[in-house]
VMD Tcl script that draws the C-alpha trace (Angstrom):
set ca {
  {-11.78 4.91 -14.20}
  {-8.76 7.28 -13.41}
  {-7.63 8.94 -10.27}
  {-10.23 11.84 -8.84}
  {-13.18 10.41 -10.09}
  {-16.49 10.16 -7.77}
  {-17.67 6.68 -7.71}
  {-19.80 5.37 -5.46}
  {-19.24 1.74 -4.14}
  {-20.96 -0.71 -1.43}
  {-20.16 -0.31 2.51}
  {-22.50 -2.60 4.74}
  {-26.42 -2.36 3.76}
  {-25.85 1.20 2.29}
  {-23.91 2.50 -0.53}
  {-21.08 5.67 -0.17}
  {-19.51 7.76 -2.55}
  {-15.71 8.80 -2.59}
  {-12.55 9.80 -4.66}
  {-10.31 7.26 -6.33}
  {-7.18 7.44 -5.42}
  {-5.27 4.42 -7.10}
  {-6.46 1.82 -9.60}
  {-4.78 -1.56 -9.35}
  {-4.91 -4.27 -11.92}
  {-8.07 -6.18 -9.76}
  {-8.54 -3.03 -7.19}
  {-9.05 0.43 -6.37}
  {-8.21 2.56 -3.91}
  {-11.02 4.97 -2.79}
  {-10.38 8.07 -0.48}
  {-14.12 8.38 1.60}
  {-15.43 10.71 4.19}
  {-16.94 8.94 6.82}
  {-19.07 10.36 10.06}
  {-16.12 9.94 12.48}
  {-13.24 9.24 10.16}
  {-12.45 11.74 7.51}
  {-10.12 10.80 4.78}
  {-10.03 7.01 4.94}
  {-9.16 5.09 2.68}
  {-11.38 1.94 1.50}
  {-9.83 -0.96 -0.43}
  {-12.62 -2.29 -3.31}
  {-12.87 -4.96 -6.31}
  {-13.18 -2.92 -9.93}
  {-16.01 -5.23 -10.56}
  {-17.78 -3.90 -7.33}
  {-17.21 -0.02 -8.04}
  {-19.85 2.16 -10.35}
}
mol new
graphics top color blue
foreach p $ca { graphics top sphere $p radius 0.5 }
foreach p [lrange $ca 0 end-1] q [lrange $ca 1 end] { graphics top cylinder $p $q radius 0.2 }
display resetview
């Protein structure tokens, strides 16, 4: 896993799909578009990211 790569990772009942922006030792850093917030930027375990 490197920086710009599409992964998609968990986000309440549903899963989303977004940009990494930083990998972390134990996290990543994923840029995601969301309905009313475009560009945020969602904190996940590497264990919980595909």
């Amino acid at each position: 896993m490197t920086k710009d790569d599409k992964v998609t990772f968990p986000f309440g009942k549903k899963t989303m799909e977004g940009t990494v922006e930083q990998v972390n030792q134990k996290t990543v850093y994923i840029r995601a578009d969301f309905p009313k917030h475009k560009g945020k930027l969602v904190v996940r375990k590497i264990k919980d990211v595909k």
